[in-house]
N, C-alpha and C positions, 0 to 999 in steps of 0.2 A: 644494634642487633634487634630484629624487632622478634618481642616476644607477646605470644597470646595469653592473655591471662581473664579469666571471670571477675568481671567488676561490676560493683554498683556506681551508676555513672548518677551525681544530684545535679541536675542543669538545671538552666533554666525554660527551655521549654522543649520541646519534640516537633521534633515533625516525625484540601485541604484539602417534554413535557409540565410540570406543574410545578413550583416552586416549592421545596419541601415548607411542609407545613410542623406547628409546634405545639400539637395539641398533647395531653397527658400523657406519655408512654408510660406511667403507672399511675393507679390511684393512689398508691403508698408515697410517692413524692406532689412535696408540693408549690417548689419555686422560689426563689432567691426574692420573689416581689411579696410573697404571703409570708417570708419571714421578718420580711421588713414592717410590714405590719406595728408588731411587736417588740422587733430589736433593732429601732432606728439607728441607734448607735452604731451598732455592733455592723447595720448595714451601710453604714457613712462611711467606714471605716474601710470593709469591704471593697468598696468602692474606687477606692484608691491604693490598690493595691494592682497587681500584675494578673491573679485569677480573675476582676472581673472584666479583666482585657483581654481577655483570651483567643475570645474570636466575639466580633461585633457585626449586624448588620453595616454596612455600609452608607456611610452619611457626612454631611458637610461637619460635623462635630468627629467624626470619628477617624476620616481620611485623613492620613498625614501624609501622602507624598503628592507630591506637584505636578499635578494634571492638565496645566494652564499654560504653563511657561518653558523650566525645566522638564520636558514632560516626553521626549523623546530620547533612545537609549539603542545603541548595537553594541551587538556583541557576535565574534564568532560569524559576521554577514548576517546577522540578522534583528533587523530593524523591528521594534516593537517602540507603537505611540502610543501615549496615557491622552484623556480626553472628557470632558467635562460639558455633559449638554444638557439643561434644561437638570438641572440638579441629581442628575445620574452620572455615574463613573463610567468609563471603558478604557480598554484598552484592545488596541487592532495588533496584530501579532500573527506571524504564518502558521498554517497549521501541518498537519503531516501530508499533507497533499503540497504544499509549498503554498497556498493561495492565503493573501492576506486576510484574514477573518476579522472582525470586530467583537468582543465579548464584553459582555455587561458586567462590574464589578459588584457581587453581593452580598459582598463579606470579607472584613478583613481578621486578619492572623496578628496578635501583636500592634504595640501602638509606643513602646520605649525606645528600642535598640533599633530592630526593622521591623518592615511592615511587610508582609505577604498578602497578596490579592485573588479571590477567589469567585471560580465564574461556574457557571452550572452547563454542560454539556449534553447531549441527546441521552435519553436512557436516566438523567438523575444522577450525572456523573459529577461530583463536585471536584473542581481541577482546580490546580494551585496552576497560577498566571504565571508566565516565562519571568519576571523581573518583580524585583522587591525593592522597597525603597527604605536607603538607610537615614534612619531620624536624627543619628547623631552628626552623620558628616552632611548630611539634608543633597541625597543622589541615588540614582537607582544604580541597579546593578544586577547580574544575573549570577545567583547562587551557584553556578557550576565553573565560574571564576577560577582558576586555582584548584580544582579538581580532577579536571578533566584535562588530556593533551591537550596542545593551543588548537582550536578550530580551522585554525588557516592550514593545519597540518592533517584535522581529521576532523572536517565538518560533522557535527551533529545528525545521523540516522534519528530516521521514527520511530526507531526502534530500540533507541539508546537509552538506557533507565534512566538517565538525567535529560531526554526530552521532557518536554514540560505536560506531553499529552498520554505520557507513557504510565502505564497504571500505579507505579510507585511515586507518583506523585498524584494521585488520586485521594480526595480527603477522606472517602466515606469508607474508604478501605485501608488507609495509611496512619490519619493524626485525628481520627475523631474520638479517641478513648482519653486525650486530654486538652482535648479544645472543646468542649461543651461539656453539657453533666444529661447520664440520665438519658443515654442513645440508643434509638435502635436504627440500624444501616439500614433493615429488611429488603438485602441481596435478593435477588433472585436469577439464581445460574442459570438457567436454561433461557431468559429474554437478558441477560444482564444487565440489567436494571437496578437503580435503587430508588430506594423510598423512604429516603430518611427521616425522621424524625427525632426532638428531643425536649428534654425539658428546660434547659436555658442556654443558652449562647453565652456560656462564663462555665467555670469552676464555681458553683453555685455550693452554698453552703451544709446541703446537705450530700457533696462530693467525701465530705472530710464528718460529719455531724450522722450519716445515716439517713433514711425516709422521714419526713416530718409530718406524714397526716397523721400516726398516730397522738406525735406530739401538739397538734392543734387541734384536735379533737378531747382529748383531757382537760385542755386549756377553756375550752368552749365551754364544755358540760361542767366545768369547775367554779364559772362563772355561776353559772346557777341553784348547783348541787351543794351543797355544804360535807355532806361525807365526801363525795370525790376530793373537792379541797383540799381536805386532810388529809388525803395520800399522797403516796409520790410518785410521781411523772417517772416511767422505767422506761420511756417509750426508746429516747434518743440514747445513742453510744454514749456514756461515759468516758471520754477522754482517756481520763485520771486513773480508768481501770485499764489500760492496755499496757503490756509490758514493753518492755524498748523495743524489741523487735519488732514489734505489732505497729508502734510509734513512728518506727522507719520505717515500714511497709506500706503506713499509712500514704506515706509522701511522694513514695517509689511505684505508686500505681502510675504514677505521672514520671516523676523526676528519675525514673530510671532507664538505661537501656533495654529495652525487651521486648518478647513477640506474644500478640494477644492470645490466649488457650480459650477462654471463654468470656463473655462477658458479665457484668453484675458481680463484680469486687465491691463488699461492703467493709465498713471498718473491722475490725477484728475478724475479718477469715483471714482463710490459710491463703496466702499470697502467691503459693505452686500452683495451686490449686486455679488461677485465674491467668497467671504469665509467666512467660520463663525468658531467665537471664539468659542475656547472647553474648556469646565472647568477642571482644574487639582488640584488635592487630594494634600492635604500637612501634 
C-alpha cells in the first residue's frame, strides 16, 4: 500500500559562452584554501572525506570512469562514447535534435559509489551527461535504468524529465545548493542564461562553520594587537550552542529531501525559513 508521508530523508548526496568563473560571491566567506592556512589538520582530514568530493573540476586525478577502453555504453538505442584527448574528457552522446554532439567534461559529481559528469551548454547551462560511471562495479550506466518503462517500449522524448538535456537535470537549477559552498546561479529569465558563480567546488568548511572573514580578521589584528588577543573570537557559529534541532537542520541543508525557498541558509536560522520538506510516495 503505498502511503505518503513527510520525511526527513539523511542520504548521501542529492541530485549538475564563458566558463563560469570562481571569484568571491561574498566578502564575508573566505575559502576552504584560507582555512587551511591555519587548520592543516583539520583540512587533511577534510580532505578525505565525501564533502571535499563533492564536485571537482575535472582532471586525470579526479576522473574515475574509463574513457580509454571501457569507454562506450547504450542504452534504450542510444549510444553515448567517453573519450580522452590531449588530457581533456568528453563524451559524444545525441542531443534533442538526435545529432551526435561531443561535449567537453568539466566537472565531475561524486568520486566513491558513482561518478556523474558535467558539461556546460549554450546560455551557462551546466548539464549533468546522459551516463555515470559506477566505481564500485568499475561500468557505466544510465541513471534512468529501472525507472523509466523499457525504452524499446517508449523511447525517450526531449521532453521527458529523465532526458538528460531536459531542465531537471540542469545543475545551476537542480543540485547546486549541495555540490559547491557559497553559490550564486544569477538566472536570468528573460535571456535564460546563467552565470554561476561560487566560492569552492566542495562542501567547504564554512558550509557547516559560517563566513570566516570575520574570523581571519581577528586572528590577523591579534597577531599584532595585545588587547584584541585577549578577547574572544565570537565571529564563527558555535557548534556547541545549537540545539538538536538546529544540529539536524545543520546537516539537512543538504542531506535532506526538499525544494530551495531562498538561498543563504546559515547555521542556526530557521530552516522553513530557506526550504521546505517534500513528501515522498512509498
Amino acid at each position: 500500500m503505498l502511503m505518503k508521508k513527510m520525511v526527513w530523508v539523511l542520504i548521501v548526496g542529492v541530485c549538475l559562452g564563458c566558463k563560469p568563473s570562481q571569484p568571491d560571491v561574498s566578502t564575508e566567506f573566505v575559502g576552504v584554501h584560507r582555512c587551511a592556512s591555519c587548520h592543516m589538520e583539520a583540512y587533511q582530514k577534510w580532505q578525505r572525506t565525501t564533502h571535499a568530493t563533492s564536485m571537482q573540476e575535472a582532471t586525470p586525478q579526479t576522473i574515475k570512469g574509463d574513457f580509454t577502453k571501457n569507454n562506450t555504453y547504450t542504452f534504450g538505442g542510444v549510444t553515448s562514447t567517453m573519450s580522452l584527448q590531449n588530457g581533456r574528457y568528453f563524451i559524444t552522446t545525441p542531443g534533442a535534435d538526435g545529432t551526435q554532439d561531443t561535449h567537453e567534461v568539466l566537472y565531475t559529481i561524486g568520486d566513491r559509489d558513482t561518478q556523474w559528469y558535467i558539461a556546460e551548454l549554450p546560455g551557462g547551462h551546466l548539464q549533468i551527461l546522459p551516463v555515470y560511471f559506477d566505481v564500485r562495479r568499475n561500468t557505466w550506466y544510465n541513471p534512468v535504468e529501472g525507472i523509466i518503462a523499457s525504452p524499446s517500449e517508449r523511447p525517450l522524448d526531449p521532453r521527458d524529465t529523465s532526458f538528460w538535456m531536459h531542465f531537471g537535470r540542469n545543475w545551476s537549477a537542480q543540485c547546486f545548493d549541495c555540490h559547491a559552498s557559497q553559490i550564486e546561479v544569477n538566472y536570468d529569465p528573460d535571456a535564460g542564461t546563467y552565470d554561476s558563480r561560487w566560492v569552492d567546488l566542495s562542501i567547504n568548511c564554512e558550509t557547516c562553520h559560517g563566513p570566516g572573514q570575520g574570523h581571519v580578521a581577528f586572528w590577523e589584528r591579534a597577531l599584532t594587537d595585545a588587547d584584541a588577543a585577549s578577547m574572544r573570537d565570537t565571529s564563527l557559529v558555535n557548534l556547541r550552542t545549537l540545539s538538536a534541532e538546529q544540529s539536524v537542520e545543520l546537516c539537512a541543508q543538504c542531506h535532506a529531501t526538499k525544494r530551495i525557498l531562498k538561498l543563504g541558509y546559515r547555521p542556526g536560522d530557521n530552516f522553513y525559513d530557506f526550504y521546505e520538506p517534500v513528501v515522498l510516495d512509498f
